[in-house]
C-alpha positions, 0 to 999 in steps of 0.5 A: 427825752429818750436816750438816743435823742439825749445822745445826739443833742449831748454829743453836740453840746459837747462838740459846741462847748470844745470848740467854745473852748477853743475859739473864746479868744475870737468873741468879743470879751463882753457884748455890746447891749443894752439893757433889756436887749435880751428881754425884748429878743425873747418871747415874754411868756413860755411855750404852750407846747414842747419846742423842737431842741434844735431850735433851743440850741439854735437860740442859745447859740444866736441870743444867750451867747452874744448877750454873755460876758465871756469871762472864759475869755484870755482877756478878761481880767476884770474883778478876780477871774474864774476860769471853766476848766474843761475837767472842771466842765466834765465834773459838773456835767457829771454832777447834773447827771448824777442828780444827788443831793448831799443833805445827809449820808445816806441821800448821797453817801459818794458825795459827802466823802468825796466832799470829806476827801477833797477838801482835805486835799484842798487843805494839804495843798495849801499847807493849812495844818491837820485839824481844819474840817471842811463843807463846800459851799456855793460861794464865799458869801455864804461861807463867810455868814456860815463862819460868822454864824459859829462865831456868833454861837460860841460868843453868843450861846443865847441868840440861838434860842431866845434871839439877839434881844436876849444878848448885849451888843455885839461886834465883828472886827474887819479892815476898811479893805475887807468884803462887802459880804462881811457886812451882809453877813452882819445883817443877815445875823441880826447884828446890823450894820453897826454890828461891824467896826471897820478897822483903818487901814495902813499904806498898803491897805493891810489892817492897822493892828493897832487900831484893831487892839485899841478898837477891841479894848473900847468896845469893852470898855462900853460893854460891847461883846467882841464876836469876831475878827476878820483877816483878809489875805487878799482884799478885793480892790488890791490883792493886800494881805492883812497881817494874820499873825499879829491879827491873831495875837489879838484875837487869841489875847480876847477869846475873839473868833477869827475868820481868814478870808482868803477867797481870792489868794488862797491857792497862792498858798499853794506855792512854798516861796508865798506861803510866808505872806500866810504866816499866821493863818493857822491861827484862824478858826476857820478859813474861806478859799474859792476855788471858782476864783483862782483854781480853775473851778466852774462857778460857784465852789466856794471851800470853808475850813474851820479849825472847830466844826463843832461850832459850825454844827451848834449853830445849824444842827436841826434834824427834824424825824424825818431827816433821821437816819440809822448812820446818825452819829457815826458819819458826817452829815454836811446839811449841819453846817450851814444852812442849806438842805439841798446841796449840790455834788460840787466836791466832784468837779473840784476832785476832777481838776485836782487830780488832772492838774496834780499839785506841781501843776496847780503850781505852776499855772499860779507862778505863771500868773503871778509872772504875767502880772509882776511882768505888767507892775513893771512896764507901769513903773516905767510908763510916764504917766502912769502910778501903781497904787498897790503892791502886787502879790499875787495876779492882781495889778491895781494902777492909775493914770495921774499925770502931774499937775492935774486936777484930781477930780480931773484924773478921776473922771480920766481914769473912769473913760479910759477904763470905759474905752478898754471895755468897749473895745471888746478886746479886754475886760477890767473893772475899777475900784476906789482907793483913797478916794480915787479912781483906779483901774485893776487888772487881774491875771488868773484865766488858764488862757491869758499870755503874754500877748493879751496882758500886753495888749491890754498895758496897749489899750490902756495907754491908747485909751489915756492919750485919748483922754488926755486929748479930750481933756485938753480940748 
C-alpha cells in the first residue's frame, strides 16, 4: 500500500476507532447470532485478486463489528473486563508499525529495555519488593506454565534432559478455587491432571491451609515430590484471596516454589489501604499480574515477576549458532524465559498508559471501581430475594437470587434464565459461575467507562429478570 493511500485509510481507521470510542455505549453489548451467522455472510474462499479497501473497511464495519461482543462496552461486566484504553490503542498501533521482534537484544534493543524498565514499574507500582525481574507474556496462561515450568526445573533438574520417566512422581498444590490454567499447565509439563492436588477451600473460598499442610506432609510420606504451591489473590468465580502468608510459610517450611496468581487483583495492589490483603506475596517466587485485566490494557499483556529468573532462564535457555550474538552475557535476552521466539513489543502499549495515567491516576480509577461494586453488595444485601455469595474485595460481586423456600434445583435453573435474559437484552454482559454446587450470577466492575448509572441499570435488569422468573416458575 503506498503511503499516501495508507495515510487516507490510516486517518479513517482512527477517525472510526474514536468515534467507536466514544459512542460503544450506544451498540448492543453482545450481537444477536447465531452460530455461523458470520461464516454464512463471508465469502468461503479468499479473493483471486486484491479487493478495493474501502470495501474491506466497508464489511468491517457492516459484518465484523455486529458480530462482536463489545467487551469495550460500559455495561459489560462479564468475567474480568478489559478495557482498550485510547493510550493503550495508540501503543499497540505503534507497535504494529514498528514490526519488531524482541527475541534477543540486538533484533529489538528498545524493546527488551522498554520490557526491563516497564515492568519494573510495574513492580513498584504494586509495592512488590526489589529483586522480582519481569518478561511480558501474551496471557496469564502462559505466564503461569512458564512459572510452573522453572518450578519444575529447580525441583525437577532432570526432566529437562532425560524427561519426566527419569523423575518420581511429582505434584503442584493450588486451592478448588484456583484457574483452570494451572492445571493445563500441569499437563502441558508432562505432570497430568493427577499432577495437581486441589486444596478444600474454606467459607470464603480462600485455601484451607491446613489441608494444604496435611496434603504436603501425605504426599511426602508416599514419596511424592512437591514441586509447587499455588496462592490465588483474586480467584476467578469470586475475587477471594487466598492467604499468602501462611501459604508461604508452608511453602518455605518444604523448599516448595510458590507462584502467586494475581492476574485479576493485582493492581489493587496499587492502592495502599488493600495491599494488606497482599500480605505476604513477597514471599512468592514469582508473581503473575494481567494487565489486560484491570489496568486499561488491550489484550493480550500479561506480566510475570519472578523473585529468581535464574530458574526461569535454566528451564528455557537454548541458544542455537544462529541466535548468538556478540551482546551474549552482558544483556537480557527475553527469548530465555519462555518459550516463544518471536515476541510482540507489548511493553510499549503498557508504558504509554502508565505514563498517561501516572500512578495517582491508576489509583483512583481502581478506587472508583471498587466503589461502584461495593455500592451494588449494598443494594444486594438489602434486596429481598436476593444473597451475596462471596465478599467483595475488589470490583467483583458474586450474588444469587434464592427466595426461601425453594427448591434448589428450582433457584438454579432460576438463576441460569434470569442471567440469560440480561444478556439477551443487549443492555449488560454477565457471566456465571458455580459455588458450592450452585448456580450463581458475577458481576464485575472494571471498564474505564462503566458509572453509576450502568451498574444500576444492571441491579434494574437483574431484579426484572427474577420477577420474571419467578413468574414463570409459578406458572
Amino acid at each position: 500500500m503506498p503511503p499516501e493511500e495508507f495515510r487516507r485509510w490510516g486517518h479513517e481507521a482512527v477517525d472510526w476507532i474514536a468515534s467507536y470510542l466514544r459512542d460503544v455505549g450506544e451498540y448492543p453489548v453482545s450481537p444477536s447470532l447465531r452460530p455461523g451467522d458470520l461464516l454464512r455472510a463471508l465469502p468461503s474462499t479468499p479473493p483471486e485478486s486484491g479487493e478495493a479497501f474501502a470495501d474491506v473497511l466497508a464489511d468491517y464495519r457492516d459484518l465484523i463489528v455486529p458480530a462482536v461482543n463489545h467487551w469495550n462496552h460500559p455495561a459489560f461486566f462479564g468475567f474480568f473486563p478489559s478495557t482498550g484504553s485510547a493510550p493503550g490503542i495508540l501503543g499497540e498501533m505503534l507497535a504494529a508499525a514498528l514490526n519488531v521482534n524482541t527475541m534477543v537484544w540486538t533484533s529489538s534493543p528498545a524493546g527488551t529495555e522498554l520490557e526491563q524498565l516497564t515492568t519494573d514499574w510495574l513492580r513498584q507500582l504494586v509495592g512488590l519488593p526489589e529483586g522480582f525481574e519481569g518478561v511480558i507474556n501474551d496471557t496469564a496462561s502462559s505466564s503461569s506454565l512458564y512459572a510452573l515450568a522453572a518450578a519444575r526445573e529447580r525441583h525437577v533438574p532432570e526432566a529437562r534432559e532425560q524427561g519426566l520417566g527419569a523423575a518420581p512422581r511429582c505434584r503442584i498444590y493450588a486451592s478448588e478455587q484456583a484457574h483452570s490454567s494451572i492445571d493445563k499447565a500441569a499437563i502441558t509439563l508432562g505432570l497430568g491432571r493427577a499432577g495437581v492436588r486441589h486444596v478444600p477451600a474454606d467459607e470464603e473460598f480462600r485455601m484451607d491451609v491446613g489441608a494444604l499442610r496435611a496434603a504436603v506432609r501425605e504426599d511426602l510420606g508416599k514419596g511424592v515430590r512437591p514441586v509447587a504451591v499455588v496462592a490465588t489473590l483474586g480467584t476467578t468465580s469470586t475475587a477471594s484471596m487466598d492467604p499468602a502468608d501462611t501459604v508461604a510459610d508452608v511453602a518455605e517450611e518444604h523448599g516448595i516454589w510458590l507462584h502467586v496468581d494475581a492476574t485479576y487483583a493485582g493492581p489493587a495492589a496499587a492502592l495502599l489501604e488493600r495491599r494488606h490483603l497482599f500480605q505476604g506475596w513477597e514471599r512468592a517466587d514469582s508473581v503473575v499480574i494481567n494487565p489486560h485485566k484491570w489496568l486499561f490494557t488491550p489484550v493480550d499483556c500479561s506480566l510475570l515477576l519472578c523473585r529468581r529468573p535464574e530458574w526461569l532462564r535454566a528451564a528455557f535457555s537454548l541458544t542455537p549458532e544462529y541466535l548468538r550474538t556478540v551482546e551474549d552475557g552482558g544483556v537480557k535476552n527475553l527469548m530465555d524465559y519462555g518459550v516463544s521466539l518471536g515476541r510482540r513489543f507489548r511493553a510499549l502499549k503498557l508504558w504509554f498508559i502508565l505514563r498517561y495515567f501516572g500512578v495517582e491516576g491508576v489509583r483512583a480509577r481502581l478506587r472508583g471501581h471498587i466503589a461502584l461494586a461495593q455500592g451494588l453488595a449494598e443494594q444486594v444485601q438489602r434486596e429481598a430475594g436476593w444473597e451475596l455469595v462471596a465478599p467483595v474485595h475488589f470490583g467483583t460481586v458474586v450474588m444469587r437470587y434464592a427466595p426461601p423456600g425453594e427448591d434448589p434445583e428450582a433457584l438454579d435453573r432460576m438463576n441460569a434464565a434470569i442471567l440469560e435474559r440480561v444478556n439477551k437484552s443487549g443492555e449488560a454482559f454477565l457471566s456465571r459461575t458455580v459455588l458450592r454446587g450452585r448456580v450463581a450470577i458475577r458481576l464485575a466492575v472494571g471498564n474505564l467507562r462503566s458509572t453509576r448509572a450502568h451498574v444500576e441499570r444492571a441491579w434494574e435488569l437483574l431484579r426484572a429478570a427474577a420477577r420474571e422468573a419467578e413468574g414463570e416458575l409459578a406458572a
